[in-house]
C-alpha positions as CSV (number, residue, x, y, z in Angstrom):
1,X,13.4,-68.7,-35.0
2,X,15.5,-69.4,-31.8
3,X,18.8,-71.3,-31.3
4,X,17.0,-74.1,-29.9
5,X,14.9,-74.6,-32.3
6,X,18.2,-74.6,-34.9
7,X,18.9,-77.2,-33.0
8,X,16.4,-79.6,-34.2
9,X,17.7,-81.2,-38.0
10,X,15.8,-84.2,-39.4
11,X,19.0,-86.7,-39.8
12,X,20.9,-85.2,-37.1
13,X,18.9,-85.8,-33.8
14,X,18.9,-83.5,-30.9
15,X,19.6,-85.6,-27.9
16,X,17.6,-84.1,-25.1
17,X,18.0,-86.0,-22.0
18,X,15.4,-85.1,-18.9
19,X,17.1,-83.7,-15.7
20,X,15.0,-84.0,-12.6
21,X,16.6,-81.4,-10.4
22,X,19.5,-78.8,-10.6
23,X,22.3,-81.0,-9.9
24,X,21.1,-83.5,-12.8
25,X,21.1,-81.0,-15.1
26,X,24.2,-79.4,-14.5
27,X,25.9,-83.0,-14.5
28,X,24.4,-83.6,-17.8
29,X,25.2,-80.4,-19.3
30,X,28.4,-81.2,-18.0
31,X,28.5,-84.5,-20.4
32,X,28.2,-82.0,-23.4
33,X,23.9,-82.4,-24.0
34,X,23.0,-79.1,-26.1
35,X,19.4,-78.9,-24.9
36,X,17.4,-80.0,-22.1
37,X,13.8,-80.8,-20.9
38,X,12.1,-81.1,-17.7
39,X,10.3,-84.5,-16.7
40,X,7.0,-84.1,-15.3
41,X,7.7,-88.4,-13.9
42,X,10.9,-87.1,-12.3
43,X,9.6,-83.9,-10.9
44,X,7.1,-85.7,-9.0
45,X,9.0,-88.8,-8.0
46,X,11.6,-86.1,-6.3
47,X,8.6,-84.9,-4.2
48,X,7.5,-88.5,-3.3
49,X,4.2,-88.4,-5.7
50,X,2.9,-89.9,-8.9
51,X,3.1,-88.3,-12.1
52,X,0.3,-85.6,-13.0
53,X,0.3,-84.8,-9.3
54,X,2.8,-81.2,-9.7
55,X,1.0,-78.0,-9.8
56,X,1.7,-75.2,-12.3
57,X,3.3,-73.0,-9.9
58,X,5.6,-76.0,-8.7
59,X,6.2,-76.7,-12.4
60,X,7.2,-73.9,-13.5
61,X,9.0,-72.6,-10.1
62,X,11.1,-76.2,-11.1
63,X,11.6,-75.1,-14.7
64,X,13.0,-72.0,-14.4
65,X,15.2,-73.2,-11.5
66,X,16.9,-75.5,-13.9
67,X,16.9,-73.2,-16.9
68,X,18.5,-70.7,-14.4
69,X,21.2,-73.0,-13.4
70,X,22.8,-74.3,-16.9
71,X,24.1,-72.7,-20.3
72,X,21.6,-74.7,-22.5
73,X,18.4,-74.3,-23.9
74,X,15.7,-76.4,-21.5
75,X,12.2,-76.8,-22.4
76,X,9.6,-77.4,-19.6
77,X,7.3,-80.3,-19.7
78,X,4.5,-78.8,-18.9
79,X,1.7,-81.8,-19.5
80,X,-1.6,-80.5,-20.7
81,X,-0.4,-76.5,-19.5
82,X,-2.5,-77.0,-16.3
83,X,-5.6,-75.9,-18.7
84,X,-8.4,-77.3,-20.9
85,X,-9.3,-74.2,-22.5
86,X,-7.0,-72.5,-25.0
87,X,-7.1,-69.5,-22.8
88,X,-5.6,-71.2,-20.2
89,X,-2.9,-72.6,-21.9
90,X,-1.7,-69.3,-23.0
91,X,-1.7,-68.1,-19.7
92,X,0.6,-70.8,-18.9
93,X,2.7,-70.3,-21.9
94,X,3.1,-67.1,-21.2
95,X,4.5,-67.8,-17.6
96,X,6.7,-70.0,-19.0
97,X,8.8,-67.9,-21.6
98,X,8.7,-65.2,-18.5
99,X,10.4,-67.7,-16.9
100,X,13.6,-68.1,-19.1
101,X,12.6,-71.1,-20.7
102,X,13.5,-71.9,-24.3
103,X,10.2,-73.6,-25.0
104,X,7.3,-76.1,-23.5
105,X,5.5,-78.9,-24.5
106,X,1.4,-79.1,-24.6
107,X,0.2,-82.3,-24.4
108,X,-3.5,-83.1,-26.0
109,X,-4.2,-85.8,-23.0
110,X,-7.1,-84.6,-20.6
111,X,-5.6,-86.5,-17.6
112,X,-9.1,-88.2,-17.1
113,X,-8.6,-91.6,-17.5
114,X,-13.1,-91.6,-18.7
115,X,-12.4,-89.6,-21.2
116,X,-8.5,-89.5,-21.8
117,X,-7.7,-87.1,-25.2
118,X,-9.1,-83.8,-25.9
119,X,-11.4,-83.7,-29.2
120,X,-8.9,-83.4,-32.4
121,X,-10.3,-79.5,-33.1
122,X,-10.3,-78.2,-29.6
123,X,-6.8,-79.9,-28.8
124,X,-5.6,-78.0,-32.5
125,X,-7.2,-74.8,-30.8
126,X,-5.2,-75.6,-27.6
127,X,-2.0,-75.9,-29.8
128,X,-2.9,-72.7,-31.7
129,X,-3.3,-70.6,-28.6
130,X,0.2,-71.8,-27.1
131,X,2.2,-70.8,-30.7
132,X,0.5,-67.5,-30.3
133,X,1.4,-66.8,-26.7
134,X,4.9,-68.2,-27.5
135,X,5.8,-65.3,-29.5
136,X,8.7,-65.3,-31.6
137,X,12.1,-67.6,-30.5
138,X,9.9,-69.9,-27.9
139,X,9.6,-73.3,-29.1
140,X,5.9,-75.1,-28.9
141,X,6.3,-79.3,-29.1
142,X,2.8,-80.6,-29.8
143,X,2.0,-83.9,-28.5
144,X,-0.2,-86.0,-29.3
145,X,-0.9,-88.6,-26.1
146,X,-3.1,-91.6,-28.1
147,X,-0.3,-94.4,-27.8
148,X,0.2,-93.3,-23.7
149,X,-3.5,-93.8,-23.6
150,X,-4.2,-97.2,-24.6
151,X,-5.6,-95.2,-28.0
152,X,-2.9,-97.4,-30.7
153,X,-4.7,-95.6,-33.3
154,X,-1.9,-94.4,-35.2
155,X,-3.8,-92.7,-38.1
156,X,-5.4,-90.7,-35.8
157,X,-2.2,-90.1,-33.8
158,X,-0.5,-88.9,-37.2
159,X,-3.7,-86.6,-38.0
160,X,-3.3,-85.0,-35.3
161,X,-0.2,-84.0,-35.6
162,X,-1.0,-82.9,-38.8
163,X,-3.4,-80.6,-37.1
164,X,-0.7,-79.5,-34.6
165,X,1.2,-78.5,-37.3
166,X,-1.2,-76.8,-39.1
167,X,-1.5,-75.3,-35.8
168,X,1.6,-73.6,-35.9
169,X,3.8,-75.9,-33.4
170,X,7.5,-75.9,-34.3
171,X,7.7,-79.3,-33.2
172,X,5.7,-82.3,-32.9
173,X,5.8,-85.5,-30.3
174,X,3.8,-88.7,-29.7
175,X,5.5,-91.0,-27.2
176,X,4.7,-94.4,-26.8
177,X,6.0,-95.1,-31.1
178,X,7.5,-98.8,-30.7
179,X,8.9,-99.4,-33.9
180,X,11.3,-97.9,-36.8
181,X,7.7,-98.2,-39.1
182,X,5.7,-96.4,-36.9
183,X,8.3,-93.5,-36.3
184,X,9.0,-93.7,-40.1
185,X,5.5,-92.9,-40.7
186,X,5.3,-90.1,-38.6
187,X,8.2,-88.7,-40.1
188,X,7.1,-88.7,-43.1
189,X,3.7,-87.4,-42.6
190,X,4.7,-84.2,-41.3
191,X,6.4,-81.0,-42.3
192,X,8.0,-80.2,-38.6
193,X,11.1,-81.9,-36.3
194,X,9.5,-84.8,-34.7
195,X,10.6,-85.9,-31.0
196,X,10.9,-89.6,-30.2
197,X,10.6,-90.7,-26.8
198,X,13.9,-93.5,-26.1
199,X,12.9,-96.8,-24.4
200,X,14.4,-100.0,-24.0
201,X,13.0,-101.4,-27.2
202,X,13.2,-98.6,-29.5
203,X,15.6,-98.3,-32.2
204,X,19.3,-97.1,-31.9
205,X,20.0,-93.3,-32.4
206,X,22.3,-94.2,-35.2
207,X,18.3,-95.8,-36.9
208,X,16.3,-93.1,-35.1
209,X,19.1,-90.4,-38.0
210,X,18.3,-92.9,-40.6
211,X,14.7,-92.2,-40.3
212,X,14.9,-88.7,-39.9
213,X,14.0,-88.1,-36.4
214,X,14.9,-85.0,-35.7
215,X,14.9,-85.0,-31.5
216,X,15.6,-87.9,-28.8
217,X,14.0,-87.7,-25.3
218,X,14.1,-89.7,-22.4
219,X,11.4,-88.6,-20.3
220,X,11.6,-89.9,-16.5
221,X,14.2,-92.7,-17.8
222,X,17.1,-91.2,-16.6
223,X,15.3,-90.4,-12.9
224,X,14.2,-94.1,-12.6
225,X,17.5,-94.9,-13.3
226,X,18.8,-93.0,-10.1
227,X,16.4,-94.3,-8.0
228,X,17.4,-98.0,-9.2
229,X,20.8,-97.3,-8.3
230,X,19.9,-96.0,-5.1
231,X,17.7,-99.3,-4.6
232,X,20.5,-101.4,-5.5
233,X,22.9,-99.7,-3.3
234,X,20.2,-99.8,0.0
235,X,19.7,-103.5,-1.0
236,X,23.2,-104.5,-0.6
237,X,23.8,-102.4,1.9
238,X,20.4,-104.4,3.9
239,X,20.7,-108.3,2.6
240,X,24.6,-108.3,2.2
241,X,26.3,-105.5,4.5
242,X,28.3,-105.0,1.4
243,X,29.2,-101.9,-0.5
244,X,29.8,-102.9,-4.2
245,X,28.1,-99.8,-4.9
246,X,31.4,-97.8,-4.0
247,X,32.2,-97.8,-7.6
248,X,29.3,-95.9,-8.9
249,X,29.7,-93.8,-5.7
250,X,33.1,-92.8,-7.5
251,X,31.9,-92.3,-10.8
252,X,29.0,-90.2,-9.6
253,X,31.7,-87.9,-7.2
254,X,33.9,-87.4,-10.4
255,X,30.5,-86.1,-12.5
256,X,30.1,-83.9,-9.7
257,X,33.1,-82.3,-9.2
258,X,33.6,-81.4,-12.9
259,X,30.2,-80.2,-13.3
260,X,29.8,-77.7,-9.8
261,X,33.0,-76.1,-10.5
């Protein structure tokens, strides 16, 4: 369908880190990543809000920014498409290929913590209505949101992707798996390149091949990660009048001036 989508082999894992702003992506396309994905966490924490807190307009007006600025494929994270209707997630589809993106995610969480995942059929109608306003060469990744949710009901996490992919999505997503037997299930339930969301705890990339997976994410991670660092560095700086941090002040100069060029 698309070169991104080529991109995505069972086996051979797609690592897709999550950029947070132009200069993070061109340092990481930089490294030598082959795709990326905006980070709804990241987007907000560079605006000094909570996640879930970003507009469409500001989502989007971020997406296309970065998809403008690097040589790569970048999906957007686009959380539930700013819609609950599938009408209004293909309007937001829509807006996002016009944008230059190489495909979005559409997430089946509500965002109201009452009532926190859309009914299975209407969520598969959400999904439907975004592989139809995709068109041909723009990648849909269903997700289904149970495990972020406090929902660890993985059969019905697994039958919804199911229904995602009956759906029409190209490829299929439920952060929060823990373990090699839950992703290994997944796998093997479906028809379609599954993403795994990296964490601490999860299994090695070299285990995440072994078990098929056929797409690594890192969602905010890597954004947290800069904001440690920059905690670390003010801390010192504070408590110890020190400036130990020079050294990753280095390594962060080099990255940008081989990626800016």
């Amino acid at each position: 369908m698309s070169s991104f989508l080529d991109l995505h082999v069972p086996g051979r894992p797609l690592l897709m880190p999550n950029p947070w702003d132009i200069g993070s992506a061109r340092v990481l396309a930089g490294l030598g990543f082959r795709a990326l994905a905006t980070t709804s966490s990241g987007l907000a924490a560079t605006l000094g809000r909570f996640d879930m807190s970003v507009t469409r307009d500001e989502a989007l007006s971020h997406a296309a920014a970065i998809a403008s600025a690097v040589d790569v494929p970048v999906s957007a994270d686009l959380e539930k498409c700013f819609a609950d209707d599938p009408a209004g997630v293909a309007e937001t589809v829509a807006l996002a290929r016009a944008a230059g993106l190489a495909g979005c995610s559409v997430e089946d969480a509500t965002g109201d913590a009452a009532d926190p995942i859309f009914d299975a059929e209407l969520a598969a109608e959400r999904v439907a209505a975004a592989v139809e306003a995709a068109g041909e060469g723009f990648v849909i990744t269903a997700r289904a949101e149970n495990l972020l949710w406090d929902r660890p009901d993985l059969d019905d996490t697994i039958r919804r992707l199911q229904l995602f992919q009956e759906a029409g999505a190209h490829a299929l997503y439920a952060p929060g798996l823990a373990t090699a037997e839950q992703i290994r299930a997944v796998v093997s339930s479906v028809d379609r390149p599954v993403n795994v969301l990296v964490h601490a705890a999860a299994p090695p990339v070299s285990e995440l091949a072994e078990l098929g997976v056929a797409r690594v994410s890192v969602g905010g991670a890597f954004a947290f990660a800069a904001f440690g660092a920059l905690v670390e560095a003010g801390r010192e700086l504070l408590e110890q009048g020190t400036y130990g941090y020079a050294d990753r002040t280095k390594l962060g100069r080099q990255a940008i001036d081989t990626a800016f060029r």
